[in-house]
PQR file with spaces between the fields and no chain letter, atoms N, CA, C, O and H, PARSE charges and radii, in Angstrom:
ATOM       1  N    UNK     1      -1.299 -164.650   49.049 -0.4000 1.5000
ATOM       2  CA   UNK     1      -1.718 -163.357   48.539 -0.0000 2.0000
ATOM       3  C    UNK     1      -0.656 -162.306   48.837  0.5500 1.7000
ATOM       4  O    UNK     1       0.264 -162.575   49.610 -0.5500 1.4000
ATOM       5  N    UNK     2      -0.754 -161.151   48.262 -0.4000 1.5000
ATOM       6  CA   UNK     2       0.268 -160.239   48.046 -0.0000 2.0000
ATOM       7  C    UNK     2       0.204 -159.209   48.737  0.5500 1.7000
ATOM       8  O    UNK     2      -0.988 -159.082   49.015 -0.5500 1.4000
ATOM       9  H    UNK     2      -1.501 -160.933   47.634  0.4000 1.0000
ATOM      10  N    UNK     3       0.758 -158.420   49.169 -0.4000 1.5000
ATOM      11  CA   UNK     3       0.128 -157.197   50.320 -0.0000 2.0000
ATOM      12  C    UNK     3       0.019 -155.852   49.876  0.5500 1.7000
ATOM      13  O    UNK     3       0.374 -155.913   48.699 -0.5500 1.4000
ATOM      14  H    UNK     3       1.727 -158.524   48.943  0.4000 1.0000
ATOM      15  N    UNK     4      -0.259 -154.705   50.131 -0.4000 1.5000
ATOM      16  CA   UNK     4      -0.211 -153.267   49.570 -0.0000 2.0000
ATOM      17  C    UNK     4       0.093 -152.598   50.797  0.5500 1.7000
ATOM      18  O    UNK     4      -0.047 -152.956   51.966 -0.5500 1.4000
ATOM      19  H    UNK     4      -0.548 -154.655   51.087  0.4000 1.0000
ATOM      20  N    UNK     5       0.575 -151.463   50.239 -0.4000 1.5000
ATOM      21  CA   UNK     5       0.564 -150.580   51.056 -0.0000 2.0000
ATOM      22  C    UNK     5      -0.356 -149.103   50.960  0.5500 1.7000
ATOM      23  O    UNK     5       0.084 -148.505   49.978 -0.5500 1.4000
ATOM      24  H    UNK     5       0.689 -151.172   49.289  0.4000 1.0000
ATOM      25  N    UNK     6      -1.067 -148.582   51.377 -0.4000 1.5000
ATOM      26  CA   UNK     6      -1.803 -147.564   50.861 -0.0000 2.0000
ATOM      27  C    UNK     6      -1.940 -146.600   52.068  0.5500 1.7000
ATOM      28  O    UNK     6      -2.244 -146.772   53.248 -0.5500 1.4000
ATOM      29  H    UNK     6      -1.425 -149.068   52.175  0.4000 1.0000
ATOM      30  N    UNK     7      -1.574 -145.428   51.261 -0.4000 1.5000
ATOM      31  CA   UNK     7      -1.396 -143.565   52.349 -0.0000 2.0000
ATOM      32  C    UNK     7      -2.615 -143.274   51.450  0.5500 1.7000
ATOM      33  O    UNK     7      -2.827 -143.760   50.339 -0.5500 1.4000
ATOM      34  H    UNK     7      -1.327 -145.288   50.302  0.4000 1.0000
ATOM      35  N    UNK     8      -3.408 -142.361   52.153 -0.4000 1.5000
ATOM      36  CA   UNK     8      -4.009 -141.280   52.030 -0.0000 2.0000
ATOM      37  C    UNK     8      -3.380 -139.821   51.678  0.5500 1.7000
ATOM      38  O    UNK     8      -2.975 -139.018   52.519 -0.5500 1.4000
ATOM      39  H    UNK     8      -3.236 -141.966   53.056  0.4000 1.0000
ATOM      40  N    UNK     9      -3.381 -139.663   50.468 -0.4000 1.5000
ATOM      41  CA   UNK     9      -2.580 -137.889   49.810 -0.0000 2.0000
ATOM      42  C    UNK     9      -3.753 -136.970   49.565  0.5500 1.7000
ATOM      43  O    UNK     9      -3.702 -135.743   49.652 -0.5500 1.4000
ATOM      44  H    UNK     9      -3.710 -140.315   49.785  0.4000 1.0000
ATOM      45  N    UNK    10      -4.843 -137.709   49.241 -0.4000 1.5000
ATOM      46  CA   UNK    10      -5.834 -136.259   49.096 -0.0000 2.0000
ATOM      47  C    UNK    10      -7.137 -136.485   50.308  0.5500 1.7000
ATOM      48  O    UNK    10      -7.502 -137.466   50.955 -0.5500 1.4000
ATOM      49  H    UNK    10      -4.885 -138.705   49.170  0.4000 1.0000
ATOM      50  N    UNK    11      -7.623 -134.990   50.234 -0.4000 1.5000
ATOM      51  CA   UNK    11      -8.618 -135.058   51.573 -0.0000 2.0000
ATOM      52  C    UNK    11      -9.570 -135.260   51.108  0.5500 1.7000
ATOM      53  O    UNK    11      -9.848 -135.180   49.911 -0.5500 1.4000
ATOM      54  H    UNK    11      -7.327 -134.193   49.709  0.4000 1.0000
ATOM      55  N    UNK    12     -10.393 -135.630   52.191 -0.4000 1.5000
ATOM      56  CA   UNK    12     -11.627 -136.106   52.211 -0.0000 2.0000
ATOM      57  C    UNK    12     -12.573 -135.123   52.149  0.5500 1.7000
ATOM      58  O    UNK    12     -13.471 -135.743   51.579 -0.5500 1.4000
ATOM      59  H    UNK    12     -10.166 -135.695   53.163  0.4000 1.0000
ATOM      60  N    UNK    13     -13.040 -133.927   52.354 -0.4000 1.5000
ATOM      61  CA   UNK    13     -13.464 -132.465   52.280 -0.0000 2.0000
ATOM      62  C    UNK    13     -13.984 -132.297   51.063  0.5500 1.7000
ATOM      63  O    UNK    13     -13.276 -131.981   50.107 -0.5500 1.4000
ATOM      64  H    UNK    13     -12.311 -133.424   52.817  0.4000 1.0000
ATOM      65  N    UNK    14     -15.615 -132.541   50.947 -0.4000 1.5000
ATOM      66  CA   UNK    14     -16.172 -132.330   49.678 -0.0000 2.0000
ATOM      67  C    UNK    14     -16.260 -133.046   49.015  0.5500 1.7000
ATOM      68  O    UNK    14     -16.813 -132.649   47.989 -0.5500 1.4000
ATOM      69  H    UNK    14     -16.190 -132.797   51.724  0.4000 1.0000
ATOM      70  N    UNK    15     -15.838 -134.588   49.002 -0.4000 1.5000
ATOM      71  CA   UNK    15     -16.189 -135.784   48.944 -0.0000 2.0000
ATOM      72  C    UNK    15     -17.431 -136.067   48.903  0.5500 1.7000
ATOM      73  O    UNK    15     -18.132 -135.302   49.565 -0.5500 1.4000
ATOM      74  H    UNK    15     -15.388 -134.911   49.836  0.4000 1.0000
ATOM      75  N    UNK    16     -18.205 -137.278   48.111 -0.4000 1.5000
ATOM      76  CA   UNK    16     -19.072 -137.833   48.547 -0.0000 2.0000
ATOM      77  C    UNK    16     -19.677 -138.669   49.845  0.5500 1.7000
ATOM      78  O    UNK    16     -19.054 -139.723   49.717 -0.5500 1.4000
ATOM      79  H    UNK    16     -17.635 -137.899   47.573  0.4000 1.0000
ATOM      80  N    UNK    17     -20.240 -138.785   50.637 -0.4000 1.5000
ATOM      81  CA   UNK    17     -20.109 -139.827   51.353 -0.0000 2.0000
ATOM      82  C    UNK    17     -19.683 -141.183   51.549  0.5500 1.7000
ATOM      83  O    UNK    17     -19.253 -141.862   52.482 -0.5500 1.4000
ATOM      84  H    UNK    17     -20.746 -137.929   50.742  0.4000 1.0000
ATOM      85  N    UNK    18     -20.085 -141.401   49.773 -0.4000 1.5000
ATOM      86  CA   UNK    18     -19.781 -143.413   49.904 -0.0000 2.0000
ATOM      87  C    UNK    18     -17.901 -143.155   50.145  0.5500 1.7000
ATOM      88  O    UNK    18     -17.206 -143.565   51.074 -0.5500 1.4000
ATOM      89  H    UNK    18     -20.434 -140.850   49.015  0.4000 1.0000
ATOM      90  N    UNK    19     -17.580 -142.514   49.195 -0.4000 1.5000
ATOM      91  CA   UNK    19     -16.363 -142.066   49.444 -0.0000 2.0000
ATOM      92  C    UNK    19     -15.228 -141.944   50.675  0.5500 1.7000
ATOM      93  O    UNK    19     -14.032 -142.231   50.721 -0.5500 1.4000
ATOM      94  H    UNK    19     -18.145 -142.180   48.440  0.4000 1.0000
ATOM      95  N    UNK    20     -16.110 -141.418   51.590 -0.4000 1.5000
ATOM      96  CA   UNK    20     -15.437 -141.432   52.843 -0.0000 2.0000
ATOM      97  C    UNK    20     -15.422 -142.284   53.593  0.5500 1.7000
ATOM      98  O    UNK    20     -14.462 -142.483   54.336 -0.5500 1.4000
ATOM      99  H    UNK    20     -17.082 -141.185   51.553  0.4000 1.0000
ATOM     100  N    UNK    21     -16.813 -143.217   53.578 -0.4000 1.5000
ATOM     101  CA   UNK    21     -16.747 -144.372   54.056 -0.0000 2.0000
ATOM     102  C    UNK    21     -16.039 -145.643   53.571  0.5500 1.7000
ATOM     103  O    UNK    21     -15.843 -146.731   54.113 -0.5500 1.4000
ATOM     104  H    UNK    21     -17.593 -143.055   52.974  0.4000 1.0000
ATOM     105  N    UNK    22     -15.690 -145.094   52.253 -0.4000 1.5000
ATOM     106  CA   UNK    22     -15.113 -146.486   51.530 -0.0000 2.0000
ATOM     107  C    UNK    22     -13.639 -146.161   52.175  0.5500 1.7000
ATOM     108  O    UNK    22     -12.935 -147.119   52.497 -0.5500 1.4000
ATOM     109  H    UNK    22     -15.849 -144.211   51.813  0.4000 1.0000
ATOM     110  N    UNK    23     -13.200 -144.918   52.355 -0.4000 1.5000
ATOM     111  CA   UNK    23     -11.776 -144.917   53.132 -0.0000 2.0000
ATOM     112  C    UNK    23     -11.678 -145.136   54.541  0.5500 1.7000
ATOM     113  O    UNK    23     -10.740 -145.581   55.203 -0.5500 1.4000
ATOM     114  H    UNK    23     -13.771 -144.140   52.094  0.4000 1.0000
ATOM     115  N    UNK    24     -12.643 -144.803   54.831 -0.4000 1.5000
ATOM     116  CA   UNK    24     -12.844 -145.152   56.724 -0.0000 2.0000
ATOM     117  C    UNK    24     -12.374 -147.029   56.445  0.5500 1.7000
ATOM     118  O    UNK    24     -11.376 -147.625   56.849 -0.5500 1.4000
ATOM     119  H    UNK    24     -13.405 -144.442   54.294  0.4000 1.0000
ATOM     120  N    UNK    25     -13.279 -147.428   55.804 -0.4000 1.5000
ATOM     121  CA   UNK    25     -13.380 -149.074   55.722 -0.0000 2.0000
ATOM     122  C    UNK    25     -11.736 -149.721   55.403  0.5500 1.7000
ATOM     123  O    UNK    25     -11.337 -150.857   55.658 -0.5500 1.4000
ATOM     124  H    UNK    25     -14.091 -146.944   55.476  0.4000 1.0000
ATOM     125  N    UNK    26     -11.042 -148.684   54.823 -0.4000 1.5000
ATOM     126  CA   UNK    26      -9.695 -148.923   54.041 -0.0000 2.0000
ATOM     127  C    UNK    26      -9.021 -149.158   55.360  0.5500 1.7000
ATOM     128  O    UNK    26      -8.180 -150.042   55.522 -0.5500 1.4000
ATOM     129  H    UNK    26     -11.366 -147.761   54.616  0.4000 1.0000
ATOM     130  N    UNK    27      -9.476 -148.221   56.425 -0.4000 1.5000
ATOM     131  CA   UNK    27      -8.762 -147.829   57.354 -0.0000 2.0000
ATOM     132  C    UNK    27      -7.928 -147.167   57.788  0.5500 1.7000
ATOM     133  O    UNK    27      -7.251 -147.411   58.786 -0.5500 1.4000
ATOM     134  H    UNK    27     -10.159 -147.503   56.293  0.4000 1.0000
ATOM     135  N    UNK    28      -7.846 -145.840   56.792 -0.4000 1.5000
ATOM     136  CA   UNK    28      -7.399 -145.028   57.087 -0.0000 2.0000
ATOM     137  C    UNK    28      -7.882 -143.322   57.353  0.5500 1.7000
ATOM     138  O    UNK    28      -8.823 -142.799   56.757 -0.5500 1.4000
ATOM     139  H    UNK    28      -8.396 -145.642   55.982  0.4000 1.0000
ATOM     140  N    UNK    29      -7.165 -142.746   58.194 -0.4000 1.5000
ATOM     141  CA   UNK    29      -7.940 -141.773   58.793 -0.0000 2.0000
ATOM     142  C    UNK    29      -7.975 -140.992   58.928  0.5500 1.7000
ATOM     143  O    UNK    29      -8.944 -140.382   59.380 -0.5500 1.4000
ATOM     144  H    UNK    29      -6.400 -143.172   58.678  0.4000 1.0000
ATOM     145  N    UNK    30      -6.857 -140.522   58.591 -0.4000 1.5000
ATOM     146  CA   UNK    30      -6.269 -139.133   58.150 -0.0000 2.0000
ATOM     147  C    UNK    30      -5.319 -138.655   56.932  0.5500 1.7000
ATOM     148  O    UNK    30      -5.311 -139.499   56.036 -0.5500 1.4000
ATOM     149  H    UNK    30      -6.070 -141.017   58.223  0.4000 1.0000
ATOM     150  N    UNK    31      -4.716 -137.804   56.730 -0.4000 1.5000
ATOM     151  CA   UNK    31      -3.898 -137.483   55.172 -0.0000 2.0000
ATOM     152  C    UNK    31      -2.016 -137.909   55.917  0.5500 1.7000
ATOM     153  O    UNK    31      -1.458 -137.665   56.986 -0.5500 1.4000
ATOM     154  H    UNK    31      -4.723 -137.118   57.458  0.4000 1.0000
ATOM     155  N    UNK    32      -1.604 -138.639   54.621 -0.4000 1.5000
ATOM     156  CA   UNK    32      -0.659 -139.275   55.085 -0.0000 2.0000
ATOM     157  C    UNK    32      -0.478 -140.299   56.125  0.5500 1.7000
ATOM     158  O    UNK    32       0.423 -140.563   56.921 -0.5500 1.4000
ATOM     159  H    UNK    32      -2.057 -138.837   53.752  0.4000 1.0000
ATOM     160  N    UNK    33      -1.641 -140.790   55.850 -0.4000 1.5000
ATOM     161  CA   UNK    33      -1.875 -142.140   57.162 -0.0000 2.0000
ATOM     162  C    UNK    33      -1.479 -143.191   56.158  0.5500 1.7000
ATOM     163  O    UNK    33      -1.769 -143.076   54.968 -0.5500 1.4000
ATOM     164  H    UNK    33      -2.373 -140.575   55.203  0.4000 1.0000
ATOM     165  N    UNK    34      -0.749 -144.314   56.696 -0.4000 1.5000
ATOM     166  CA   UNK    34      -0.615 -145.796   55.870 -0.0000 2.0000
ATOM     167  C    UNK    34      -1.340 -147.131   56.729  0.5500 1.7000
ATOM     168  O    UNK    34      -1.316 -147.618   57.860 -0.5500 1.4000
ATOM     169  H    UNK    34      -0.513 -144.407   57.663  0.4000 1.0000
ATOM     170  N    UNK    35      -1.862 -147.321   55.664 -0.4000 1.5000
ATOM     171  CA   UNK    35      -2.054 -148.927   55.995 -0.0000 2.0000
ATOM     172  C    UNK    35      -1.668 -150.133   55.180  0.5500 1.7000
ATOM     173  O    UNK    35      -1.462 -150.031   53.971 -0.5500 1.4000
ATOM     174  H    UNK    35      -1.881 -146.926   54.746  0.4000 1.0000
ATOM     175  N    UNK    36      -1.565 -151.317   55.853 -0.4000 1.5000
ATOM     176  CA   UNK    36      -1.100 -152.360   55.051 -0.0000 2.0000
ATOM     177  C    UNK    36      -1.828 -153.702   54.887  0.5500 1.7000
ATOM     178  O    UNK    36      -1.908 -154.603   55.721 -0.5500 1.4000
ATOM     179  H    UNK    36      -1.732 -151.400   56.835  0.4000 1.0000
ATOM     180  N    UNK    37      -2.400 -153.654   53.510 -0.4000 1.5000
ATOM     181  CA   UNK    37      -3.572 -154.478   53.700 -0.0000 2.0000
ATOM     182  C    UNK    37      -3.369 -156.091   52.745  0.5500 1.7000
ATOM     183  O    UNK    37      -2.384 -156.073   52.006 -0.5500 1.4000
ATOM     184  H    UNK    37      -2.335 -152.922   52.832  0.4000 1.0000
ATOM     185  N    UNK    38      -4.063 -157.192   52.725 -0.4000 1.5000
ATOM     186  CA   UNK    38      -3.971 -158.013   52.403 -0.0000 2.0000
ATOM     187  C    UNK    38      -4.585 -157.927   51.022  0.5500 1.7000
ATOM     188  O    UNK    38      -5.748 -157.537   51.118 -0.5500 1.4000
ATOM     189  H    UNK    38      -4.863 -157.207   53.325  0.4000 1.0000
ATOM     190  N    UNK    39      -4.114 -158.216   49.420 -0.4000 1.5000
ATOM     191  CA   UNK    39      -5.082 -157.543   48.701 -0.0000 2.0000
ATOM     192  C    UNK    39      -6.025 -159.053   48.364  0.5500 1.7000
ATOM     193  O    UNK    39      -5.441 -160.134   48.443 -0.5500 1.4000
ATOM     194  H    UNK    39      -3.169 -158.533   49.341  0.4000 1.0000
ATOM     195  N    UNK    40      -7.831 -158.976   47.909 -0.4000 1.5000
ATOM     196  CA   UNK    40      -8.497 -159.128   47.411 -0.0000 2.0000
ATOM     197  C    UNK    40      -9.600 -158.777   46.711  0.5500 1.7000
ATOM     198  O    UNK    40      -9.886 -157.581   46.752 -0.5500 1.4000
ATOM     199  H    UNK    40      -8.305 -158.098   47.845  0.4000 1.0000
ATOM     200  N    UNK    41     -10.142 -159.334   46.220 -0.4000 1.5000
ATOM     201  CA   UNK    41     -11.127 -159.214   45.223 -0.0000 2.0000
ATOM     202  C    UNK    41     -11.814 -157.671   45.982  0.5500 1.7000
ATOM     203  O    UNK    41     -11.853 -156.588   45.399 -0.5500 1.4000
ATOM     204  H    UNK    41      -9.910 -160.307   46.187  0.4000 1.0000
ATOM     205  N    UNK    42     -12.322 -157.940   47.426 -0.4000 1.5000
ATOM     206  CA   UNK    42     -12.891 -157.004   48.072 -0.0000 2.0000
ATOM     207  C    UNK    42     -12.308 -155.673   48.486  0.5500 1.7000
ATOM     208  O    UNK    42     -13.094 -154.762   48.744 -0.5500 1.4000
ATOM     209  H    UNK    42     -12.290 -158.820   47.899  0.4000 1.0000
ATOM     210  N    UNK    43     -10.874 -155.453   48.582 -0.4000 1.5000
ATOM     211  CA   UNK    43     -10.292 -154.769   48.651 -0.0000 2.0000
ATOM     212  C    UNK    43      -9.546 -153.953   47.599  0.5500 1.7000
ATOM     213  O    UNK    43      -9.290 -152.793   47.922 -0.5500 1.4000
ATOM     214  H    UNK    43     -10.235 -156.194   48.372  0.4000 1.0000
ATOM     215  N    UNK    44      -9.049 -154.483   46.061 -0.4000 1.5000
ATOM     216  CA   UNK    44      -9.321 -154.293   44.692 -0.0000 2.0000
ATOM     217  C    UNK    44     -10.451 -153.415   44.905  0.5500 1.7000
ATOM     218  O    UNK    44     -10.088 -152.243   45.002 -0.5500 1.4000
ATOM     219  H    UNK    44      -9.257 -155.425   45.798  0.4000 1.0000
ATOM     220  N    UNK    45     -11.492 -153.559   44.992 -0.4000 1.5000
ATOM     221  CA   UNK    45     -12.380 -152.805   44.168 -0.0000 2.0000
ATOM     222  C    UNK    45     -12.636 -151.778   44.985  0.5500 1.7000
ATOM     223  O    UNK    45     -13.044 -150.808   44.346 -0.5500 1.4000
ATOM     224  H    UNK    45     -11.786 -154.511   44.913  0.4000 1.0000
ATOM     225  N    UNK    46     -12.519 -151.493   46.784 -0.4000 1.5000
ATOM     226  CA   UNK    46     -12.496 -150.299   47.322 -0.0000 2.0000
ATOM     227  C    UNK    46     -11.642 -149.588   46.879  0.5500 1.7000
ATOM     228  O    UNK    46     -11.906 -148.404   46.668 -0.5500 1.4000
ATOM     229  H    UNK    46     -12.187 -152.281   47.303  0.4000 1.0000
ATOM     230  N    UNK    47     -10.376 -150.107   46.612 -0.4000 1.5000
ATOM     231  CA   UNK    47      -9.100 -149.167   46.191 -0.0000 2.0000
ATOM     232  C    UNK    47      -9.615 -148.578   45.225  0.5500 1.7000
ATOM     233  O    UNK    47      -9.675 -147.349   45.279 -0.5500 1.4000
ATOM     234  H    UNK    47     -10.162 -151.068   46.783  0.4000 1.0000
ATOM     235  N    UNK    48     -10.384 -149.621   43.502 -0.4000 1.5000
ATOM     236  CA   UNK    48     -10.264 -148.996   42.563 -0.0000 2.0000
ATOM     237  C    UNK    48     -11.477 -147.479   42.713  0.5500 1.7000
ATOM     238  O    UNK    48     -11.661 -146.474   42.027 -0.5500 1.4000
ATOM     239  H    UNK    48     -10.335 -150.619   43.458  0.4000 1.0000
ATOM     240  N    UNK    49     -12.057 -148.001   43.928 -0.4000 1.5000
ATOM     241  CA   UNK    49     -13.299 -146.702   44.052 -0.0000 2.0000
ATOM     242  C    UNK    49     -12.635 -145.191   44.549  0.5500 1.7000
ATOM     243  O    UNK    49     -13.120 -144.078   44.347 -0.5500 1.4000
ATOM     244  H    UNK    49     -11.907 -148.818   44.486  0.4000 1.0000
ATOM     245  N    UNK    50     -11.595 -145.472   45.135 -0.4000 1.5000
ATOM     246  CA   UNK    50     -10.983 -144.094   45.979 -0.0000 2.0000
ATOM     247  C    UNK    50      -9.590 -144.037   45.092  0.5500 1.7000
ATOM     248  O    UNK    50      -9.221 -142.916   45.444 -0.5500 1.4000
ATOM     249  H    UNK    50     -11.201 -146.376   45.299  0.4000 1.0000
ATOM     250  N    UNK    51      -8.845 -144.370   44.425 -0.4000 1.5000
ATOM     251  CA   UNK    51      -7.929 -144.743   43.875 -0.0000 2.0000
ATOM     252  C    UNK    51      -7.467 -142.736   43.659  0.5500 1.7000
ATOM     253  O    UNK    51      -6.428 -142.112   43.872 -0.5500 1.4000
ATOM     254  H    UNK    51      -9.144 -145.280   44.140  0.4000 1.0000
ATOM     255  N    UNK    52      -8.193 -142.518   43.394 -0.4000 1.5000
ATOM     256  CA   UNK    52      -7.743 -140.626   43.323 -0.0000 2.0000
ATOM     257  C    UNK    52      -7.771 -139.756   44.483  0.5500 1.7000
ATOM     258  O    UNK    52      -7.953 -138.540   44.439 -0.5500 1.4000
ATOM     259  H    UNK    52      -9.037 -143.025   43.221  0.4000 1.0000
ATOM     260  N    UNK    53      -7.505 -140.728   45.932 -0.4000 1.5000
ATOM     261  CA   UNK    53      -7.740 -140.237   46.781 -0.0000 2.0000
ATOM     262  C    UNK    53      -6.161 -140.748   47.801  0.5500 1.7000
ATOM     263  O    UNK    53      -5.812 -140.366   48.918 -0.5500 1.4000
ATOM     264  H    UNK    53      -7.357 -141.717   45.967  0.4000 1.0000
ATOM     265  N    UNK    54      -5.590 -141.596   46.977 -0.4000 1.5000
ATOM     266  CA   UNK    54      -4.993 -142.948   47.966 -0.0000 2.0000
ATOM     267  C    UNK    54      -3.446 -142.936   46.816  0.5500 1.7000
ATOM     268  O    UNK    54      -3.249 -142.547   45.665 -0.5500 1.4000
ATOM     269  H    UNK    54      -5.874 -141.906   46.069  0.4000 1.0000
ATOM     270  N    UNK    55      -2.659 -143.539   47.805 -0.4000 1.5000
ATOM     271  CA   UNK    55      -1.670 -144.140   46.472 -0.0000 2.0000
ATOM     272  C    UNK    55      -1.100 -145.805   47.203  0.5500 1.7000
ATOM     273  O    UNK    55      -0.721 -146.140   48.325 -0.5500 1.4000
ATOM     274  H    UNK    55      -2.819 -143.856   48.740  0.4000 1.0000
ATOM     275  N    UNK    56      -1.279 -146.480   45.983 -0.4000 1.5000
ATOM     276  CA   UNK    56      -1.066 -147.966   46.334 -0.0000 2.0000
ATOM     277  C    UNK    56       0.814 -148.278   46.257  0.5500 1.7000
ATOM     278  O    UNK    56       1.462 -147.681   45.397 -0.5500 1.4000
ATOM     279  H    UNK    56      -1.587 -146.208   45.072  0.4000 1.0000
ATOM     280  N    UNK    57       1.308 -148.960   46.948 -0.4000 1.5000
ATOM     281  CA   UNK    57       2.443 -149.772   46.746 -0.0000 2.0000
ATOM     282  C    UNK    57       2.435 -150.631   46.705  0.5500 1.7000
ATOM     283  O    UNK    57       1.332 -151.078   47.022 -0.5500 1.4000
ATOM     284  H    UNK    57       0.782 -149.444   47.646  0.4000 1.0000
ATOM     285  N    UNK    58       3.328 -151.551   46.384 -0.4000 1.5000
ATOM     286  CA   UNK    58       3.312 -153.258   46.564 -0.0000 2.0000
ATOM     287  C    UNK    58       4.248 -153.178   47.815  0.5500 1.7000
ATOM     288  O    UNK    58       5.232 -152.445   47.913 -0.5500 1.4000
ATOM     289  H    UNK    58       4.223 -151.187   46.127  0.4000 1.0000
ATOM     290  N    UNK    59       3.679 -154.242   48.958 -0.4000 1.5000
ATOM     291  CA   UNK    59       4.854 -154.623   50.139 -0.0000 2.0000
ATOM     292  C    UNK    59       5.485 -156.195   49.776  0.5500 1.7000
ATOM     293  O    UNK    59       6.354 -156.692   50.493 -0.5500 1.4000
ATOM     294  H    UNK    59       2.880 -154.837   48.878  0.4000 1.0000
């Protein structure tokens, strides 16, 4: 499997809840935070939920 990389660029402030939790779960925790995640099926579809919140790379 292939990896990503994903920062947080927009805030969380006025968000929905599922929202924030779907980024807590991402694991990330603040603005301009990165993480580097393994991608699947399960992780695809959190991204595609916050995707205006986040920006993806390929690692």
């Amino acid at each position: 499997m292939s990896k990503v990389k994903l920062t947080q660029v927009r805030s969380l402030i006025g968000r929905p809840q599922k929202q924030k939790d779907t980024v807590k779960a991402l694991g990330l925790r603040r603005m301009h935070h990165s993480v580097v995640k393994e991608t699947s099926p399960i992780v695809m579809g959190m991204i595609n939920k916050v995707s205006h919140l986040i920006t993806i790379e390929e690692v």
